[in-house]
MOPAC internal coordinates of N, CA, C and O (Angstrom, degrees):
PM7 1SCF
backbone

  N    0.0000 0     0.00 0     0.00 0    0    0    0
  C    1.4451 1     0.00 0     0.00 0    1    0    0
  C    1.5210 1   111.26 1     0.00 0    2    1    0
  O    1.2310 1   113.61 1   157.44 1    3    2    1
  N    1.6370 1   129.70 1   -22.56 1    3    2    1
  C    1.1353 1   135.56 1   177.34 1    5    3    2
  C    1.3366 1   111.30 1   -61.99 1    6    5    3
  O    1.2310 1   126.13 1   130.97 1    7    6    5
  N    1.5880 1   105.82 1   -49.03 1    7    6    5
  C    1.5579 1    87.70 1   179.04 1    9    7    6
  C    1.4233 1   126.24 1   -97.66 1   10    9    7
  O    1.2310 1   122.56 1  -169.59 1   11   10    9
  N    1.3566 1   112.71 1    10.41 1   11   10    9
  C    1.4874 1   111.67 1   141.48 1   13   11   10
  C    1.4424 1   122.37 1   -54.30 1   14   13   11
  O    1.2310 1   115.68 1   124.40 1   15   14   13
  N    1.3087 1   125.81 1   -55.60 1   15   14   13
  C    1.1348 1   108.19 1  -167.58 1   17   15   14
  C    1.7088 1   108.25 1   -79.23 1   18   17   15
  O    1.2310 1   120.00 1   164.77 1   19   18   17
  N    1.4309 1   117.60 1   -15.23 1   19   18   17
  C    1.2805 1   108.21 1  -155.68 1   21   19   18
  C    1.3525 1    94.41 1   -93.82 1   22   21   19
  O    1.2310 1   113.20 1   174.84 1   23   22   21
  N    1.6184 1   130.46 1    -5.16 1   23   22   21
  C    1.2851 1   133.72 1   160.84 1   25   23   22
  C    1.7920 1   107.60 1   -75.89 1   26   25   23
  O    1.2310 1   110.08 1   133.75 1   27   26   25
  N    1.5116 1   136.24 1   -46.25 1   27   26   25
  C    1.3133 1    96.07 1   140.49 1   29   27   26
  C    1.0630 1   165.73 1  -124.41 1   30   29   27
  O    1.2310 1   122.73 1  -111.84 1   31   30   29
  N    1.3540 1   112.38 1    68.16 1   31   30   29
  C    1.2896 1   125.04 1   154.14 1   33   31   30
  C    1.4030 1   108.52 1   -73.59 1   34   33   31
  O    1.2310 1   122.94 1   123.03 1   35   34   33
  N    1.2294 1   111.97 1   -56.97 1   35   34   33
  C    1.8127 1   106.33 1  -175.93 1   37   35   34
  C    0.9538 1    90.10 1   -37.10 1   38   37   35
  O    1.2310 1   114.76 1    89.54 1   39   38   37
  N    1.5051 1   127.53 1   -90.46 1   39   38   37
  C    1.7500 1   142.46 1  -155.68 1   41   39   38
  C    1.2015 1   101.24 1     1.57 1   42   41   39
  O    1.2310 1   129.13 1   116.91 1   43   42   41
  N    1.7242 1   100.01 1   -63.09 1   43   42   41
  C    1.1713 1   115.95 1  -156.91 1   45   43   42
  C    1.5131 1   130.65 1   -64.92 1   46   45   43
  O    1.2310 1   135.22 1   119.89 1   47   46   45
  N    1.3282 1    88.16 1   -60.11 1   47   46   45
  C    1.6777 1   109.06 1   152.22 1   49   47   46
  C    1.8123 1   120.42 1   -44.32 1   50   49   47
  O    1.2310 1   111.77 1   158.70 1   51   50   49
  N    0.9217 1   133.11 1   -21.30 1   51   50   49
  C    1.0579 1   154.01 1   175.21 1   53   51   50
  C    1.8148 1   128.56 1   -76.46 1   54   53   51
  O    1.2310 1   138.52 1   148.31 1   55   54   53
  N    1.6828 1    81.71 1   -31.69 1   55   54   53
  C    1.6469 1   105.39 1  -158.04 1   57   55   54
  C    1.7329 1    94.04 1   -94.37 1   58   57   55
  O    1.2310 1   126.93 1   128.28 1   59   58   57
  N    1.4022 1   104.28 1   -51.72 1   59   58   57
  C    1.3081 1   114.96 1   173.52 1   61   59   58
  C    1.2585 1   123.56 1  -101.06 1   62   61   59
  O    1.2310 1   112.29 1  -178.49 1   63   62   61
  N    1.3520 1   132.14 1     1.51 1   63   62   61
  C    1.7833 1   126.37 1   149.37 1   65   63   62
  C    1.9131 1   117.82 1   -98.89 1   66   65   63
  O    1.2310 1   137.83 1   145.06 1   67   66   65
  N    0.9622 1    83.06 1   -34.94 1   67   66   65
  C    1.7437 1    82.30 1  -162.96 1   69   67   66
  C    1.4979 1   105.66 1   -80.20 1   70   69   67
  O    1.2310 1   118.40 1   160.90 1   71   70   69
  N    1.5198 1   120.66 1   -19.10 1   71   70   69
  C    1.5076 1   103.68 1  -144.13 1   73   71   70
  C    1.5181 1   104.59 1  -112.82 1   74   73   71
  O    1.2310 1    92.58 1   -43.55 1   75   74   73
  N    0.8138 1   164.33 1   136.45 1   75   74   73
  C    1.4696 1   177.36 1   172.76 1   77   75   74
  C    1.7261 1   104.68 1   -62.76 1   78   77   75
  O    1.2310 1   112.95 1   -43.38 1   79   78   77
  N    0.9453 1   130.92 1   136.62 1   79   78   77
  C    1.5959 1   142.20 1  -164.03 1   81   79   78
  C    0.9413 1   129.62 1  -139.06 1   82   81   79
  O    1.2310 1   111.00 1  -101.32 1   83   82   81
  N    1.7075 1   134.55 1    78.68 1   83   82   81
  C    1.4523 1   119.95 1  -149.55 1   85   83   82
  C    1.2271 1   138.80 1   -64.73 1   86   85   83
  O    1.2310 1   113.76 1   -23.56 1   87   86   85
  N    1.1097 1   129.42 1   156.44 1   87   86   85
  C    1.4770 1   127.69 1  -165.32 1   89   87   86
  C    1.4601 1   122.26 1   -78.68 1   90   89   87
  O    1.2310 1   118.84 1   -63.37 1   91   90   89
  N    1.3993 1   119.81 1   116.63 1   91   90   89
  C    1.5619 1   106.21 1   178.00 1   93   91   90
  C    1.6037 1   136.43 1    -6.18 1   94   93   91
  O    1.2310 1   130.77 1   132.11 1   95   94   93
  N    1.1627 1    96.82 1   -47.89 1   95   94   93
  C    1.8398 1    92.60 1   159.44 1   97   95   94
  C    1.2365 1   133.13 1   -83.20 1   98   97   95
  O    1.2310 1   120.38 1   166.04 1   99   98   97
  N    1.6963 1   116.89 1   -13.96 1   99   98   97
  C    0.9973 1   113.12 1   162.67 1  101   99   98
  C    1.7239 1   122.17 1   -66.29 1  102  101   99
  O    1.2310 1   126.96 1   155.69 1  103  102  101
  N    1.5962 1   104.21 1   -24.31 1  103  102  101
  C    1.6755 1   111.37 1   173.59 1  105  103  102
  C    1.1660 1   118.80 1   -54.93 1  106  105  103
  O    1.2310 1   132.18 1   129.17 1  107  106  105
  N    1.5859 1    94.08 1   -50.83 1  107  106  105
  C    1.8515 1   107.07 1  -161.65 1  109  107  106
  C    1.7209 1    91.06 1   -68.63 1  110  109  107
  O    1.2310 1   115.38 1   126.86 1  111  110  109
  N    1.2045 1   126.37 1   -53.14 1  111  110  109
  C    1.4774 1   112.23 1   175.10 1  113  111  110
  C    1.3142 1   126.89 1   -36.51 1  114  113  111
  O    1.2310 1   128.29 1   135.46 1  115  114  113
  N    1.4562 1   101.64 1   -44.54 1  115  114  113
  C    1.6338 1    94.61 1   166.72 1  117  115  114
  C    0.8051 1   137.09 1   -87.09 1  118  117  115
  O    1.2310 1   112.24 1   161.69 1  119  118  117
  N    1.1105 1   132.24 1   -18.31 1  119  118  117
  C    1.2524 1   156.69 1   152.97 1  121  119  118
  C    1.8045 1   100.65 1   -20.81 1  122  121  119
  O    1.2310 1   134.57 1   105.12 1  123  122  121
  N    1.5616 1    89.42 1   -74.88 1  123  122  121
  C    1.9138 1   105.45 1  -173.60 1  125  123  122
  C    1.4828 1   102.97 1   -31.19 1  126  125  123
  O    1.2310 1   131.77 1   119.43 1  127  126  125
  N    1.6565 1    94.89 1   -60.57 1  127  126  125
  C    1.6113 1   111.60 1  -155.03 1  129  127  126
  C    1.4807 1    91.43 1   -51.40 1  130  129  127
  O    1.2310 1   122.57 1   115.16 1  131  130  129
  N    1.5759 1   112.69 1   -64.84 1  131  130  129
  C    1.6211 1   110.27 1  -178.33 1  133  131  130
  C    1.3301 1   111.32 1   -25.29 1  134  133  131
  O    1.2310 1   125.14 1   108.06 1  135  134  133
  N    1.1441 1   107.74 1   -71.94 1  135  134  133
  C    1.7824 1   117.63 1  -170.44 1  137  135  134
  C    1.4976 1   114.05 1   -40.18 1  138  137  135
  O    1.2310 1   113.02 1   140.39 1  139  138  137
  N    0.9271 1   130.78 1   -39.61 1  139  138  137
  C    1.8524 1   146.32 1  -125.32 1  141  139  138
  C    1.6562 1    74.28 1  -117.23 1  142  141  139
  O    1.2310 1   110.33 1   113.57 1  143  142  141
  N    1.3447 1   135.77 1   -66.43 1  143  142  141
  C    1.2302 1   137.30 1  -150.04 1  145  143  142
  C    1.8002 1    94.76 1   -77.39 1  146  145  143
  O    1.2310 1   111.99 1   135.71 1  147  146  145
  N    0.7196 1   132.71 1   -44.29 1  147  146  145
  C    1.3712 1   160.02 1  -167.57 1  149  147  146
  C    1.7118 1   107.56 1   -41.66 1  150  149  147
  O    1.2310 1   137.07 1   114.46 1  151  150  149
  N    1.8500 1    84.54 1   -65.54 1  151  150  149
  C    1.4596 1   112.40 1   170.24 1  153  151  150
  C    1.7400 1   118.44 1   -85.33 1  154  153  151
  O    1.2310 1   121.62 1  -157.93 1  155  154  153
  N    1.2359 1   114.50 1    22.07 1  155  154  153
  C    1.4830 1   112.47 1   162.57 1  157  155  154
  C    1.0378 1    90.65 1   -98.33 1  158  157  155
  O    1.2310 1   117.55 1    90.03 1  159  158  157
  N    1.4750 1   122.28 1   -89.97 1  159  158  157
  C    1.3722 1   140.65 1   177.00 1  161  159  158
  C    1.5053 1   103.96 1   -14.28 1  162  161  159
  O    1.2310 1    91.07 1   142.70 1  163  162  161
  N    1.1676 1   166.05 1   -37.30 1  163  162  161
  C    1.3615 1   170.29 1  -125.88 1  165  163  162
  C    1.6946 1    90.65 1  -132.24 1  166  165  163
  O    1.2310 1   117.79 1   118.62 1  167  166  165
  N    1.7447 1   121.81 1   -61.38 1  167  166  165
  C    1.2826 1   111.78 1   162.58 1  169  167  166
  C    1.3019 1   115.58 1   -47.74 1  170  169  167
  O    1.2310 1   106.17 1   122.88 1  171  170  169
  N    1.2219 1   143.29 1   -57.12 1  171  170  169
  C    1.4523 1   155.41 1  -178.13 1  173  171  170
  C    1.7554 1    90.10 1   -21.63 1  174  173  171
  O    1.2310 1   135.03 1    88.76 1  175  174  173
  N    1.3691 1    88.52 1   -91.24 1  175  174  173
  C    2.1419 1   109.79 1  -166.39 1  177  175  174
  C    1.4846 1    96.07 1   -47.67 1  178  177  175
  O    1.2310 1   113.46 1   147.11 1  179  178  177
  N    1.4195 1   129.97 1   -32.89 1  179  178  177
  C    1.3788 1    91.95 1  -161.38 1  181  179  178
  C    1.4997 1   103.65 1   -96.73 1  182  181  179
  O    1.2310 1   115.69 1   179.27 1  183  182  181
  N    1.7180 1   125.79 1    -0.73 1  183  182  181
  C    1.0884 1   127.15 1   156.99 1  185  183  182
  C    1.4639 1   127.91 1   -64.78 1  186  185  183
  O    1.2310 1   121.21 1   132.87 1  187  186  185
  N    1.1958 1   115.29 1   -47.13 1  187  186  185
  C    1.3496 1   111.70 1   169.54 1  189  187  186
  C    1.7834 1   106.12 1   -82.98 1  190  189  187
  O    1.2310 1   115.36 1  -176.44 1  191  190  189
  N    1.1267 1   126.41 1     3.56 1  191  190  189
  C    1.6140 1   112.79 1   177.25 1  193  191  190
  C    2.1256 1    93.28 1   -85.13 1  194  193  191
  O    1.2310 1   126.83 1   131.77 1  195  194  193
  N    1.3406 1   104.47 1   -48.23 1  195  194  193
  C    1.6357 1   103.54 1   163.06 1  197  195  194
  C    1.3648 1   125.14 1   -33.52 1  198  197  195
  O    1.2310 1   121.64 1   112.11 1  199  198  197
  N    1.3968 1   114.46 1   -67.89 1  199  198  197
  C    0.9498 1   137.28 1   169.33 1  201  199  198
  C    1.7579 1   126.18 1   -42.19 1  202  201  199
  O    1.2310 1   124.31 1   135.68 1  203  202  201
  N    1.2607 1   109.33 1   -44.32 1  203  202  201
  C    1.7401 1   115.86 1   169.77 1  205  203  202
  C    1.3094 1    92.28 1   -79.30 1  206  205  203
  O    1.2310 1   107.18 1   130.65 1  207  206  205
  N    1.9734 1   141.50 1   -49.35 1  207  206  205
  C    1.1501 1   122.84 1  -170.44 1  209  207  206
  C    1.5636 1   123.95 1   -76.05 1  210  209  207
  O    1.2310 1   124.64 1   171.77 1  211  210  209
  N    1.6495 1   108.70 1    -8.23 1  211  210  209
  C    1.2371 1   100.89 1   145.67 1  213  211  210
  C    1.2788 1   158.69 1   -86.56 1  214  213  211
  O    1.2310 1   131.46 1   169.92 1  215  214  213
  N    1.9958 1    95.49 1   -10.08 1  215  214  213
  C    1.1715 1    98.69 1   164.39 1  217  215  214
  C    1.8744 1   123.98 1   -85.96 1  218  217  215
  O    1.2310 1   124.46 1   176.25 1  219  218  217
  N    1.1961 1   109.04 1    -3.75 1  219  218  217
  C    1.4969 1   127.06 1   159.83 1  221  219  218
  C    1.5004 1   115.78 1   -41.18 1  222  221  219
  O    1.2310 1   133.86 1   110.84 1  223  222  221
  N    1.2467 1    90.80 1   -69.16 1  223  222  221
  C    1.3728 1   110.54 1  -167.36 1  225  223  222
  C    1.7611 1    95.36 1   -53.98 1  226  225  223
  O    1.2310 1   120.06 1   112.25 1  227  226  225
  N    1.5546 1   117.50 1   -67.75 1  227  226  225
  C    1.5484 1   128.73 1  -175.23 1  229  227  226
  C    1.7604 1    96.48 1   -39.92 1  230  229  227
  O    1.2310 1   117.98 1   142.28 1  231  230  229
  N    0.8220 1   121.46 1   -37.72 1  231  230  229
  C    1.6210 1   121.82 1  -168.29 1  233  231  230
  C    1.7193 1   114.96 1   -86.89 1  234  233  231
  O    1.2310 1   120.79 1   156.94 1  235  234  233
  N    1.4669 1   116.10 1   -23.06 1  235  234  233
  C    1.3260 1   130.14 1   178.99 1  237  235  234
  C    1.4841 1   113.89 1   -79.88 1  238  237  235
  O    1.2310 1   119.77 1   160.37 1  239  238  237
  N    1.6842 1   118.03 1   -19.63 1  239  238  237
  C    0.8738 1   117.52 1  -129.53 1  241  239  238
  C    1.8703 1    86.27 1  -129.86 1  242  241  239
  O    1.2310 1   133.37 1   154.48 1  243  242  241
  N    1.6458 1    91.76 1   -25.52 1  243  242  241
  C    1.9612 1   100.12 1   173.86 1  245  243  242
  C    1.1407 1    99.79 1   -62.12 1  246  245  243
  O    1.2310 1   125.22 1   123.12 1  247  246  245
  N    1.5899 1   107.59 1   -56.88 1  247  246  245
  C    1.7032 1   113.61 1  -154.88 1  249  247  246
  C    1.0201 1   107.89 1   -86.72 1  250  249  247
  O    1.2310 1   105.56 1  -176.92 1  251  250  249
  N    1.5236 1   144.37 1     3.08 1  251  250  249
  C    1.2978 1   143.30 1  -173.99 1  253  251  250
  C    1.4061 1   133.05 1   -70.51 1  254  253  251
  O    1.2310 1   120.10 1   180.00 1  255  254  253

């Protein structure tokens, strides 16, 4: 049980002395970037998911 608790205390101690915590603008910055990158990538797949289901269709439609 000792080193349960004495594991957290470190944690703790750790969580709130040692560690650096970014600053509200550093969030919202990432945040954006998150977002912005998020929504290419999401354009990306659903362009080429179009794109393979249109060439489906062109190919269903030769041999049919």
């Amino acid at each position: 049980m000792a080193n349960i608790t004495a594991y957290i205390k470190e944690s703790f101690l750790e969580l709130t002395d040692k560690m650096t915590w970014p600053t509200w603008n550093e969030l919202q910055n990432s945040a954006v970037i998150t977002l912005v990158a998020s929504l290419i990538i999401a354009l990306l797949v659903f362009l080429m998911d179009e794109s393979a289901g249109n060439l489906l269709k062109y190919i269903y439609k030769t041999f049919a």
